[in-house]
C-alpha positions in Angstrom: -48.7 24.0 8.4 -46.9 26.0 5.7 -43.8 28.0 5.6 -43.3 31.0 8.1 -43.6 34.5 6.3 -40.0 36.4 7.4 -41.5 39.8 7.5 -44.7 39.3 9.7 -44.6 35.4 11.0 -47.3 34.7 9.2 -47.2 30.6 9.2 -48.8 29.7 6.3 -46.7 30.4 3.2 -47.2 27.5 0.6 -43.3 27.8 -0.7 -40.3 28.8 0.7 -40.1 32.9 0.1 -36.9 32.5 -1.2 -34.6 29.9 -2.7 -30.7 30.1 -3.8 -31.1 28.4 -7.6 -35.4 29.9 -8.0 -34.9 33.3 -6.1 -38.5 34.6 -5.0 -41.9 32.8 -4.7 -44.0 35.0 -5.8 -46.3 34.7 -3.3 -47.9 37.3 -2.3 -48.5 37.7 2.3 -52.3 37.4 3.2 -51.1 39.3 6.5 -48.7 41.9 5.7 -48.7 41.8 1.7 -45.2 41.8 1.0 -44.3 39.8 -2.5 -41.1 37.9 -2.5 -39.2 37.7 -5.8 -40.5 41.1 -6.2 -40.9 43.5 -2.9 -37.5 41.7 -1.6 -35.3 41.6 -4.4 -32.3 44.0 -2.6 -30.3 43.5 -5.4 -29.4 40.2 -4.3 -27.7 41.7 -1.0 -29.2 39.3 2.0 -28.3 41.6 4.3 -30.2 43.9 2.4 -33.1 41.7 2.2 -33.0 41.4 6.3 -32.9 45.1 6.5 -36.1 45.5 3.7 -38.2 42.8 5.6 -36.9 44.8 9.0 -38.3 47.6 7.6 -41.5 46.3 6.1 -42.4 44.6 9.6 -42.1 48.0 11.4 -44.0 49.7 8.4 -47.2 47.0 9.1 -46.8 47.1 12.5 -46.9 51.3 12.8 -49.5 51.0 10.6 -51.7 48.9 12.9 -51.0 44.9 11.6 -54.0 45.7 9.6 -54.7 42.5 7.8 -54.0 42.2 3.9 -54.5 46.1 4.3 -58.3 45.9 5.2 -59.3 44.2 1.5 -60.7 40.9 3.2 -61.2 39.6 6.6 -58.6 37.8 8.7 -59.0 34.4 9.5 -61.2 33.7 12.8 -59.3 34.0 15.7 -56.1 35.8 13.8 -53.8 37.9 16.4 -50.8 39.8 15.0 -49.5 39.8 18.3 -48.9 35.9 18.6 -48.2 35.7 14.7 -45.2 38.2 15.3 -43.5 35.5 18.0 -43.0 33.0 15.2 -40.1 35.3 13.7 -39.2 37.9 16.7 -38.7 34.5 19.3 -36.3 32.7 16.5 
């Protein structure tokens, strides 16, 4: 098991999304599609990063939790629903 995306739960991120001496990963969400280092940068403000990723989560969930925006198909046996609980639980 990877890391736990901070936007949708996602649990398999292959780095950490963020890191104090890196900054962003890079990585780019299967789920949700956010790009940390470069759709969370906030001016380095983590409060403003908590608000973005707030933002971006209500954004993909109003829009449907489509997976990576309908480009490919989720994995088998994917629910948004019970992805969500790894963040919205913590």
């Amino acid at each position: 098991m990877g890391f736990i995306y901070p936007v949708c739960g996602y649990p398999d991120l292959e780095e950490q999304p963020r890191t104090k001496s890196i900054g962003g990963s890079y990585e780019i969400c299967s789920s949700c599609g956010i790009q940390f280092g470069y759709s969370d940068e906030a001016g380095g403000d983590e409060q403003a990063r908590k608000e973005l990723y707030r933002k971006w989560r209500q954004q993909w969930i109003d829009e449907g939790m489509v997976w990576d925006k309908g480009r490919t198909e989720p994995p088998p046996n994917w629910s948004p629903r019970e992805q969500l609980r790894n963040i919205l639980s913590s």
